[in-house]
N, C-alpha and C positions, 0 to 999 in steps of 0.2 A: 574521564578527565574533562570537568570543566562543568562551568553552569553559566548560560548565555541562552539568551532569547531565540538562538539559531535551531531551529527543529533537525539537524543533522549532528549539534551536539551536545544533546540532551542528555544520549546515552556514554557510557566511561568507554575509553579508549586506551589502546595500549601507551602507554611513558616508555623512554626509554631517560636512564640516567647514566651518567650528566649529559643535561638536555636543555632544550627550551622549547617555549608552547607552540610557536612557527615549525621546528623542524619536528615535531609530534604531528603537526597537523597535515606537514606535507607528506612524512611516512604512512599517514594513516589514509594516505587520500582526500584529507578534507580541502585541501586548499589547490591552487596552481602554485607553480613552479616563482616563488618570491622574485626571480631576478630575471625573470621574464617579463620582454614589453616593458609596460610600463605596469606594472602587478604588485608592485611595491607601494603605488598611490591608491589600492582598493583594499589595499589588508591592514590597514591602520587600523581598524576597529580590534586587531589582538591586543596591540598594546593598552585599549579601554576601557577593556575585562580581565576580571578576576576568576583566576582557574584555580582548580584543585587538583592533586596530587593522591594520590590512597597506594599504599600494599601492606602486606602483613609480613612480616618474619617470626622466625623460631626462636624460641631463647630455650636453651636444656638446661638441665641441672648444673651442669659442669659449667655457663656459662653463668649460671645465679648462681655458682656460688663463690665465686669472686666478691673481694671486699666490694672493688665498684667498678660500674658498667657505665659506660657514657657513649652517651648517641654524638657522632664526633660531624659535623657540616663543613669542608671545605667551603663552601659558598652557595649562597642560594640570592636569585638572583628576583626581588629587591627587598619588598616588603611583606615579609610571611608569616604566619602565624604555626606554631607544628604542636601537632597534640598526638603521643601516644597512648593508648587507648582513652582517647576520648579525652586525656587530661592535658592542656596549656602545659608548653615545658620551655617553649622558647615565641618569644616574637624580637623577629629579625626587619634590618632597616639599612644595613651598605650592604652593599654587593661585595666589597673588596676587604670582606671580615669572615675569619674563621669563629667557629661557634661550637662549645665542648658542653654537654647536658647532660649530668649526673641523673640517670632513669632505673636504678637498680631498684630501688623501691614502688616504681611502677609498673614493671615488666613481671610476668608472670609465666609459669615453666609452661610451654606451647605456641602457639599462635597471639601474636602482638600486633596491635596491629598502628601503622603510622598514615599520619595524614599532615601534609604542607599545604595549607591555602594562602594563594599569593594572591594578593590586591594591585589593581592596576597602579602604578605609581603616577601618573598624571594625576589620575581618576581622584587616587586617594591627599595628594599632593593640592591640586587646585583651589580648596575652601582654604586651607591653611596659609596657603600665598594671597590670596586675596584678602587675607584680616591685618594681612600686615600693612607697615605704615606707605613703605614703598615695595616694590617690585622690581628686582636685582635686571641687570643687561644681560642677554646671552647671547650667543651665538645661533643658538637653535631658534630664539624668535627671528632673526636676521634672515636664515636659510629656509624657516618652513612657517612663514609669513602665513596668516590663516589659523592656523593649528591650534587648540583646543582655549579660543576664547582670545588668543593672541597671548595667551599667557604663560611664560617658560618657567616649564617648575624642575627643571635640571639642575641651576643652580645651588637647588636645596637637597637634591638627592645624593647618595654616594654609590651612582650608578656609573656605568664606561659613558659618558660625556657623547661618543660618536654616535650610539644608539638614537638619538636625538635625531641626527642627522647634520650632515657636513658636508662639505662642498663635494665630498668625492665618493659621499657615501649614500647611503639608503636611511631612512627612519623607520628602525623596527625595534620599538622600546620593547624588551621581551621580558618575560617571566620564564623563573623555571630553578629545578635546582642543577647547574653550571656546571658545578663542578661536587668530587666525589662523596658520600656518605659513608659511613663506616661504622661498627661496631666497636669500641676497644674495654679490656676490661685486664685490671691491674689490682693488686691485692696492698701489700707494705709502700710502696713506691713505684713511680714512672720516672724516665728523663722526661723532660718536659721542652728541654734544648738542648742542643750538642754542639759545640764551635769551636773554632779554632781562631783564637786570636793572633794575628800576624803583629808583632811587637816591634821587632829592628830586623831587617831582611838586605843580608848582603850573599855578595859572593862567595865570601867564607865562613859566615854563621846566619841563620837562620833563629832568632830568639822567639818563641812562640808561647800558648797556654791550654791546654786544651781548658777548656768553660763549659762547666755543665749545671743546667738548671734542674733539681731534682724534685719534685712534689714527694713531699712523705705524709699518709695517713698518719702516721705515728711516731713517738720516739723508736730510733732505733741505732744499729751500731750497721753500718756497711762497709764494704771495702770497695774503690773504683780501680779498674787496670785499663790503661789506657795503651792500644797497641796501632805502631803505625808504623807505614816504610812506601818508597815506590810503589806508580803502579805496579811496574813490573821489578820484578827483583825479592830481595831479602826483607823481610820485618825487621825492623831495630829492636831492642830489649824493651820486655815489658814495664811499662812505668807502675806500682801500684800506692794507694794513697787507701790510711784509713781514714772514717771518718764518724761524729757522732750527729746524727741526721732529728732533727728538730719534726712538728710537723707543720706544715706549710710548705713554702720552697722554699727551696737549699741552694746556692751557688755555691759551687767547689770549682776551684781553679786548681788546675794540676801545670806545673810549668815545665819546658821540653827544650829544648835546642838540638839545630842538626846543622851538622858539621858543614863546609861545602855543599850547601844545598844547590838541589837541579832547581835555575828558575824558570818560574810561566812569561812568558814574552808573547806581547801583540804581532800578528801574523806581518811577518817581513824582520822580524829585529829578531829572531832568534825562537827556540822549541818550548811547546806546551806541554813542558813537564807537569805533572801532578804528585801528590801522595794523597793513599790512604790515610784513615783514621779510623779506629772505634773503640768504643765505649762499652765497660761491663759491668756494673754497680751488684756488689752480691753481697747477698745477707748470708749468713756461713756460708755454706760451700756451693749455695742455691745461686745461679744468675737470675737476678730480679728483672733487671730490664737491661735491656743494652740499645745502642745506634751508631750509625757508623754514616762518616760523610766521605767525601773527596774535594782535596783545594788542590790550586796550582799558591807557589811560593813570590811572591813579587811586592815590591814597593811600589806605591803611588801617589804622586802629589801634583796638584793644580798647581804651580808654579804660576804668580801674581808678583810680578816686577817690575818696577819703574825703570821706564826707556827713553830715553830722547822724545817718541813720539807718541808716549803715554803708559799703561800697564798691559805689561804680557798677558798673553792666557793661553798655556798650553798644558799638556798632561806629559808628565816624567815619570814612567815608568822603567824600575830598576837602574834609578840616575839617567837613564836617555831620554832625553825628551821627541815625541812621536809628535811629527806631523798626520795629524786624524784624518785620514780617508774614509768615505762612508756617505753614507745617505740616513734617512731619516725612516722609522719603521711605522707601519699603522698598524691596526689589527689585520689578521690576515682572513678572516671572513667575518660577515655582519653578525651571525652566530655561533660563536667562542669556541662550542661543545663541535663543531664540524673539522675542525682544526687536529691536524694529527700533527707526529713527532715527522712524519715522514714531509708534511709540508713545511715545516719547521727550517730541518736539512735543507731539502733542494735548496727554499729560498735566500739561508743563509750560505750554502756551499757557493753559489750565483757569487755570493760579494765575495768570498773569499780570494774566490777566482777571476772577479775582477779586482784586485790588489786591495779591497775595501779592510782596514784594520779598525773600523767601528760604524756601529748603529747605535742613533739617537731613540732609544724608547721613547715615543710621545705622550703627551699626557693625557690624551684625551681617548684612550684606548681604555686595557684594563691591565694588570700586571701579567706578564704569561705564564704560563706553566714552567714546571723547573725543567722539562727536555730543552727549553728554547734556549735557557742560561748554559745547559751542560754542551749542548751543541757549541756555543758560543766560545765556554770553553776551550772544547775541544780545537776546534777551529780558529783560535787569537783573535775572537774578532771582542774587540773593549763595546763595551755596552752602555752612555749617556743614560742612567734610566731614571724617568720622571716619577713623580707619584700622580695617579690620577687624575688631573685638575687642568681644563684643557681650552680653557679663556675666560670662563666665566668668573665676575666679583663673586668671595663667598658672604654666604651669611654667618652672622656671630654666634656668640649663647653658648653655653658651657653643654649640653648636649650634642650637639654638632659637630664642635671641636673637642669633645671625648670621643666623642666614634672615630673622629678622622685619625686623633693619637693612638687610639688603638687596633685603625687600619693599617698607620705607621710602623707601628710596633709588631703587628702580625708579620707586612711584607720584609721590612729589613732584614727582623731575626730568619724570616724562610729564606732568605736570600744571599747575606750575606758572606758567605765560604765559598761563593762565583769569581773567582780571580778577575771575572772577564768584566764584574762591576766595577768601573772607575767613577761615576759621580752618581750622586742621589740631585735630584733638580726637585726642585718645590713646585714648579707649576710649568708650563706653556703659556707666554704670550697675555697674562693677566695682567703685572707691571706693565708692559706697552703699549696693551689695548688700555690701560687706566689712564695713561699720559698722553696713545696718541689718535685711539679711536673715537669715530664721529656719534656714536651710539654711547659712548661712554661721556661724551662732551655733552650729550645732551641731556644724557641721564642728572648729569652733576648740575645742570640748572633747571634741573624741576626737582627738584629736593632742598629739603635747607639746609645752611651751612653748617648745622650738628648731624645731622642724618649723612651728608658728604664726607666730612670727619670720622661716621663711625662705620662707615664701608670700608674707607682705608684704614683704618684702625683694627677692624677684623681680618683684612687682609697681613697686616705687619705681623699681630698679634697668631698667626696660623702659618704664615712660610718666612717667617725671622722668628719665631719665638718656638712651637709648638715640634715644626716638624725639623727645626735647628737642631732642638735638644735631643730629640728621636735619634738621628742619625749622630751624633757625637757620643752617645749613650752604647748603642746600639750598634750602629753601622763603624764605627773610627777603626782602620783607619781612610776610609774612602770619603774623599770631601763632599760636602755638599752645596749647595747653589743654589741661589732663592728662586731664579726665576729664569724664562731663555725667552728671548733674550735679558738679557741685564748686564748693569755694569755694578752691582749690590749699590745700589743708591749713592756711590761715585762720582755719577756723572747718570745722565739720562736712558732709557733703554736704547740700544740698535745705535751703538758709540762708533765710531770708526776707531776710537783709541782704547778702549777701556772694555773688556768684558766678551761678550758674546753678540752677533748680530745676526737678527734674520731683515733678508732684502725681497721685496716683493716691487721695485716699482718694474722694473720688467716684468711682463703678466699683469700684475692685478692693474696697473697703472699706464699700461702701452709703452713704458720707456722703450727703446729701441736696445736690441740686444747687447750691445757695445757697452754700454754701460754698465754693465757687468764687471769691464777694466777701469772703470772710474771708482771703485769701490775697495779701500784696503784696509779690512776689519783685522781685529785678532784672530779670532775664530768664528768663522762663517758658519754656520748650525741650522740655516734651512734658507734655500732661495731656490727658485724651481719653473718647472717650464711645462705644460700640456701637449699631449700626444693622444691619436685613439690606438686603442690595440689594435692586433690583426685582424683581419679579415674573418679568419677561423673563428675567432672569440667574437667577434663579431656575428657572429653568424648564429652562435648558441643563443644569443635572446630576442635577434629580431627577422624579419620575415624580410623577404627580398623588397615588398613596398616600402621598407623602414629605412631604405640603404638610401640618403638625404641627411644631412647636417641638420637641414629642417623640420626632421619628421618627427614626430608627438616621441615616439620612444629613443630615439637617438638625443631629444632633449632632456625625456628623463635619465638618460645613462646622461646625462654630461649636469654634474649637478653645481656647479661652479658656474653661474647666471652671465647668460651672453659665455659662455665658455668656449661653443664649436664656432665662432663669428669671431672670437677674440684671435684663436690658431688660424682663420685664413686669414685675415687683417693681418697677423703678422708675417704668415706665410706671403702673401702678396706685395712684399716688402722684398723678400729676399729672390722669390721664385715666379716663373707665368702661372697663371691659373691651373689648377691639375685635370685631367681631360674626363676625368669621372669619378662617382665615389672611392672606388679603390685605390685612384691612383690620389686623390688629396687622405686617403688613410697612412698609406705607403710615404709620403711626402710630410705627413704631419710626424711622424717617427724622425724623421730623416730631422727636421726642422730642429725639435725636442734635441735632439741629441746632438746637434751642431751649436746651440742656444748653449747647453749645458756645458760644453768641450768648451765654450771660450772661457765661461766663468769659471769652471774649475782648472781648467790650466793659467787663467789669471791668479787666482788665487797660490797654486803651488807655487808661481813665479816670485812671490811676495814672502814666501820663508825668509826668515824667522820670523819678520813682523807679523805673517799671519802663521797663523799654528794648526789651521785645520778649514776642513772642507765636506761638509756635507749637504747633498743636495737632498731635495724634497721631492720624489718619496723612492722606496724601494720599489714598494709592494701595494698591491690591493686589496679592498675587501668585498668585491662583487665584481663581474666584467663590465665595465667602464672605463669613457675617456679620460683620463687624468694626470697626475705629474709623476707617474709609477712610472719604473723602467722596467720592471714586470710585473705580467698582467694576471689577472687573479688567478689563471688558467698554469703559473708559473713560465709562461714563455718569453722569453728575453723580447724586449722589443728595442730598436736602434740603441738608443741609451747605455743601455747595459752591455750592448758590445763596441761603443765609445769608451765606457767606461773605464773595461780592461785595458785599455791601450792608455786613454791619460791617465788612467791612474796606478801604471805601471809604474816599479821601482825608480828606473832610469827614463826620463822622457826627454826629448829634444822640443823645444817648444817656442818657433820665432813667433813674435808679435809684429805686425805691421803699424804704424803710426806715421806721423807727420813725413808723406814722402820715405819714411825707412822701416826697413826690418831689422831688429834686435832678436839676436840669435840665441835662445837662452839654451840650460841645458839645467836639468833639476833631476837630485838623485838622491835618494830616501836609506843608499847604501850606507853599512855602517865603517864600511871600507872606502879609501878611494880607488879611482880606474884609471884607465889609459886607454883613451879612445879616438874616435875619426869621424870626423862630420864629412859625409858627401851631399855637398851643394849641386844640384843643378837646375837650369833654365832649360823646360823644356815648351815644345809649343804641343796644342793638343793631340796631334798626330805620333810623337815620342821626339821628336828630332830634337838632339839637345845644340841648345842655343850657345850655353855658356857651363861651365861646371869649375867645380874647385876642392880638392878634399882635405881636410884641416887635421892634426892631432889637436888633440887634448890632453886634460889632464882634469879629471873631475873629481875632486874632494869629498871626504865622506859628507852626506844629509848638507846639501849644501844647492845653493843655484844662483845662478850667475849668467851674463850676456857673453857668451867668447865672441862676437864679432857682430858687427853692423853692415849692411849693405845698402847703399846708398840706391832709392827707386828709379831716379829719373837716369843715373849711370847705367844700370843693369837692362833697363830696357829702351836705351839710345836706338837699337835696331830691330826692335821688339814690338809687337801688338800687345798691349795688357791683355784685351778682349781675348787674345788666342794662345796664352800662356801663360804659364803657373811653374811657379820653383816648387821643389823636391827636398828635404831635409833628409838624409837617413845618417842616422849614430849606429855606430857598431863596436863592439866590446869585444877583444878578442879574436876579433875578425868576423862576428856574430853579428847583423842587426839587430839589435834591441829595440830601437825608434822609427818611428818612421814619422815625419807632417809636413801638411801641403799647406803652399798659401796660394790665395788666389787676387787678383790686382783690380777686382771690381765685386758686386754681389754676382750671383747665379744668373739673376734676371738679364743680365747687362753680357754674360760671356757668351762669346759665338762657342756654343760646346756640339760639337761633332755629332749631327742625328742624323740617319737612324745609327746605333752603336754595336755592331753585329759580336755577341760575347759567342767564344764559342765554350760548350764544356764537353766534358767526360768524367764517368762516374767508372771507378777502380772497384776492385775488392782483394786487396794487398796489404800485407802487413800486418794480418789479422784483424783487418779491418776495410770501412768503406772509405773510400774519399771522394771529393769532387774536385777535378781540375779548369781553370776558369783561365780561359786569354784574349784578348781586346787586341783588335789592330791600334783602336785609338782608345786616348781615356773616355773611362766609364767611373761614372762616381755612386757613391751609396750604391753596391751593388747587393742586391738582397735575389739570396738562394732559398726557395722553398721548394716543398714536394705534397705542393695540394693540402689533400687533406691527411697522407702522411704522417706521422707523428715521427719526424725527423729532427734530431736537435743537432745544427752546427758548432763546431769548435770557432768562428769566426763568421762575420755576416755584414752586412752594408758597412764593406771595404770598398778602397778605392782601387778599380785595376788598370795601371798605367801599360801605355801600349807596348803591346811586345812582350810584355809579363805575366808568365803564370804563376797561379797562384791556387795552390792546393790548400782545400779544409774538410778537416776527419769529420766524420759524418757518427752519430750512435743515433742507430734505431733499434727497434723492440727488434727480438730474436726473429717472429715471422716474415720481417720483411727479406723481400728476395732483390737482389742485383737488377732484375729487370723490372720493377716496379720503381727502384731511383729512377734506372733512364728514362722511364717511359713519363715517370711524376717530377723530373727537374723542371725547375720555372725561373729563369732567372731572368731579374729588370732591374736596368740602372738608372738616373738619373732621369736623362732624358725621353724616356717613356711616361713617364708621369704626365708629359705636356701635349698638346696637342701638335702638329707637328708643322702647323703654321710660324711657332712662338721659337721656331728654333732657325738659323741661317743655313745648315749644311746639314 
């Protein structure tokens, strides 16, 4: 594999498929470990050559003698050339296109043999961008400043946009073929699609079609039977349809209704029923071809209505409209083919279980595989998914924008019988960055005023015009959305009235965390905050010298410029200095996930006006410091166990402001409750100052202030400095809530050091626990077990004095009872600092 100047790879190598040229190189031994050190900045030269591919297969009689044989390419990953035996059959140019090659007349009974050479896409990209008149803005020239001549030729490719490189990510433009290859051979006819159109979906009828696209070589007569029911359960009667079948493709619509249908509901509003479906197209008594899929039954609409304080924008699902909890998703490693169903789960089971009921697909990823959509499913988690296009202006020309149409048309039609898809979006951040980026300002006055006009004019004509019609054709009834943010040309992008917003001046801008409450969008769809992973994950790419914010490879894991300088600038805002690497690691999670807890409990506080909350990012795609709440390694870090708690169903959530706290209480139920706020004043040692326990009465999907506490009353006899009020709601006599305020930052409170926690480790219940108790409060308290591969039920909680507080523990099967107690580590807050910076 491969022809490069490199004397170690001269000679062919084993491929594995679906693959790419990096992780061939690493199995094969030729390279180091990509996400090591800094080893990312020495392997660029892969992406600058062009490799080759070779194997041979069999073809028998039985398979030549089939009307036809076609070499079928899920994806080949960019620009490749594929010749069997020796003869041109395909040359390929997006990444995010399927590819069918009719080779029955090629192939010969025995040994065939196949060959894919890919061309580096910079490589082969670079002349052709330079003839042009101008030279399109990226993002990739922004973030890898230097790189091949300073010229971004991403814009022009229909490659995953992040392979470039991004602020969180690595630059590994790769080759290879991605995704899978296959043989298929079909005689009279194939299905060519299989779908089910969702028409009027209620709770008492269910109106549908099954839609089948048939390729016929020939006239012929068929009959289709279309059989479906629950997963689990009865089949309903078989529907069958004949039909007189042309040749070319045949669309047959067979139409269906079901009575009382089970419907699919986002995780909290109810169950993720499904049904079967399949298809059996047969020429007399012969089954020709068949396919079979699985949908959940549900209605969905972007609801866009004028309100006193502008237009809605929320998602109505089966008439209920859902307040969107969720984060935002990247690709889950730098190379696609490394990515199993199993890493899929955990990372989506994570949201689930933090009450997350959607993920924003980004666009500057690549589409995922269909386990990601079916887990998704499975799991209620509604899925924002973009189409590939990830800031960059495109370019025009009826080439470009036929590939992207019929990248369109690939993903919708593979995709669309995902209940869990509620919107198609046209791009990431292209409309915004046109109207509000400095590189985009600059661009538009070195070009002239027709070449200005015909960038935006490529851009309308390609996510208002091209990929409009895609999804209304294709995808309806799941709406779609030109752009995120946007208000569809309404009003500006990133509106506080009108549309979708993403908020960056916290972080990119230093605004000061609070500000997060001065912000009341419709729907919040990415604003975000940096953290580094643990220790552990830390530890997989660099060497004990690297352990510095400063050091050459903690600068390449932190790809977001001035990023580790930016988390303590703002950490030394809130916190003292931390007393060593570890503890500004430990402290930078802590920060991340306090940052986060204001914005999106701001945001829940603001239902109805705002309809959704998703912060930036889930997930990673290398180990790095970022705005993940977990980290490529899948370990929850602070965030993610913030998460769970504000973005639980029922949450109590006071706000402090001018002198008062506003006691809110916000609940995502589709019932109302009856419940009890326990107020109390206590001072850091546990002694309670003052206390008060209120009923309620909380309404279903609803949130409201039940009362006000006035500051300067409550602490007449009070030190702010040495005391914090307590909020807990309880349901049934259940706490469901719990949150703390505090009357000054961190930096400013006398907090009890040293904080002596004690624990014990159980093995009860068919299970482990760890019990945790403080004479005085201990805040972010975080439980680990070394290098253990312990994952907590609960983790940088706050443990008030005199409380214990028990969390289940799953470890792999080997671990024993005496390697917990021997491997617990627990530190809270005030370890972090050194121990001058503390009063007691």
């Amino acid at each position: 594999m491969s022809k490069t100047d490199r004397a170690e790879l001269q000679d062919w190598h084993p491929a594995q498929v679906p693959g790419v040229v990096p992780t061939d190189l690493l199995k094969d031994g030729l390279i180091p470990d990509p996400f090591y050190r800094d080893n990312d900045t020495k392997l660029q030269w892969i992406g600058l050559t062009d490799w080759e591919y070779r194997t041979t297969f069999q073809a028998d009689a039985a398979t030549l003698g089939h009307d036809h044989v076609d070499l079928v390419f899920e994806g080949l990953d960019t620009y490749a050339d594929v010749y069997v035996n020796d003869q041109a059959v395909l040359h390929a140019d997006n990444m995010f296109r399927r590819w069918r090659v009719p080779v029955k007349g090629i192939l010969k009974s025995g040994a065939n043999t196949l060959r894919v050479v890919f061309h580096s896409p910079i490589e082969s990209m670079i002349p052709k961008v330079k003839a042009l008149p101008y030279i399109l803005p990226a993002i990739s020239t922004a973030i890898n400043t230097g790189n091949e001549e300073n010229i971004a030729t991403s814009p022009y490719t229909r490659k995953a946009p992040y392979q470039y490189g991004w602020d969180w990510g690595p630059r590994y433009v790769t080759e290879g073929i991605w995704r899978p290859i296959r043989v298929e051979t079909w005689d009279a006819l194939r299905i060519e699609n299989f779908h089910i159109q969702q028409q009027t979906i209620n709770k008492t009828d269910a109106a549908l079609s099954a839609e089948l696209s048939i390729e016929a070589s020939r006239a012929t007569t068929a009959n289709v039977e279309i059989t479906y029911g629950p997963l689990s359960g009865a089949a309903f009667p078989v529907l069958r349809q004949s039909m007189q079948l042309v040749p070319g493709v045949n669309r047959i619509s067979v139409p269906l209704h079901i009575a009382s249908p089970k419907l699919w509901y986002p995780n909290g509003y109810g169950a993720q029923d499904r049904y079967q479906f399949a298809a059996a197209v047969r020429t007399g008594r012969d089954v020709a071809a068949n396919a079979a899929l699985q949908t959940g039954l549900r209605s969905i609409e972007l609801r866009r209505e004028q309100t006193k304080t502008g237009k809605s924008f929320e998602f109505v699902v089966n008439g209920i409209p859902v307040f969107a909890k969720g984060a935002d998703v990247i690709p889950f490693d730098s190379f696609p083919n490394r990515v199993t169903p199993e890493i899929h789960r955990q990372i989506l089971q994570a949201a689930r279980d933090a009450h997350m009921n959607m993920v924003r697909e980004w666009g500057g990823g690549y589409y995922e595989s269909d386990d990601f959509y079916d887990i998704c499913d499975e799991l209620g988690i509604l899925v924002w998914q973009e189409f590939m296009f990830g800031g960059d202006m495109v370019p025009g020309g009826a080439e470009f924008q036929n590939s992207v149409k019929q990248e369109a048309i690939d993903q919708v039609t593979r995709l669309r019988d995902h209940p869990s898809i509620v919107l198609w979006c046209g791009n990431n951040e292209i409309e915004t960055g046109w109207v509000h980026w400095g590189d985009r300002q600059i661009f538009k006055e070195s070009v002239s005023p027709a070449d200005r006009e015909k960038v935006w004019t490529d851009y309308v004509v390609l996510f208002h015009g091209i990929l409009t019609q895609v999804v209304a054709q294709y995808g309806n009834p799941v709406p779609y959305w030109g752009s995120s943010p946007s208000a569809n040309f309404e009003n500006p992008p990133d509106s506080q009235t009108d549309g979708d917003m993403h908020y960056w001046q916290v972080w990119h801008a230093l605004a000061p965390i609070e500000m997060y409450e001065k912000q009341f969008p419709r729907f919040m769809s990415e604003y975000g905050f940096q953290s580094f992973p643990e220790m552990r994950t830390i530890r997989a790419f660099a060497t004990p010298e690297d352990l510095d914010i400063r050091s050459a490879t903690m600068r390449d894991h932190q790809k977001n410029t001035g990023g580790n300088e930016r988390i303590l600038s703002y950490m030394l805002r809130w916190y003292p200095e931390p007393k060593d690497f570890a503890s500004f690691v430990y402290l930078s999670q802590v920060l991340q996930a306090e940052a986060i807890k204001v914005g999106a409990e701001h945001l829940r506080r603001q239902m109805p006006n705002t309809m959704g909350s998703l912060y930036w990012q889930l997930n990673d795609c290398w180990p790095v410091a970022s705005w993940a709440s977990i980290d490529y390694f899948g370990r929850w870090k602070a965030l993610q166990y913030y998460a769970k708690r504000f973005y639980d169903d029922v949450v109590v959530s006071p706000f402090r402001h001018d002198g008062k706290v506003d006691v809110f209480i916000v609940s995502d139920k589709l019932q109302p409750q009856n419940g009890t706020i326990h107020t109390r004043l206590l001072d850091f040692s546990g002694k309670v100052l003052s206390e008060k326990t209120q009923d309620v009465q909380i309404p279903a999907q609803s949130s409201a202030v039940y009362f006000t506490l006035e500051q300067k009353e409550l602490l007449a006899d009070s030190d702010p400095k040495k005391s914090f009020l307590v909020f807990d709601l309880a349901v049934s006599g259940q706490q469901v809530s719990r949150n703390l305020i505090f009357f000054d930052t961190m930096h400013n409170l006398d907090l009890p050091k040293p904080v002596k926690i004690e624990t014990s480790v159980d093995n009860s219940n068919g299970g482990y626990s760890a019990t945790l108790r403080s004479s005085a409060l201990a805040r972010s308290v975080f439980v680990s077990f070394g290098e253990l591969d312990v994952k907590t039920e609960d983790n940088y909680f706050d443990l008030l004095p005199g409380e214990a507080v028990t969390v289940k523990l799953k470890t792999p099967p080997a671990v024993t009872l005496d390697q917990l107690k021997s491997g617990i580590q627990v530190i809270s807050l005030t370890d972090a600092f050194p121990a001058s910076e503390t009063m007691h």
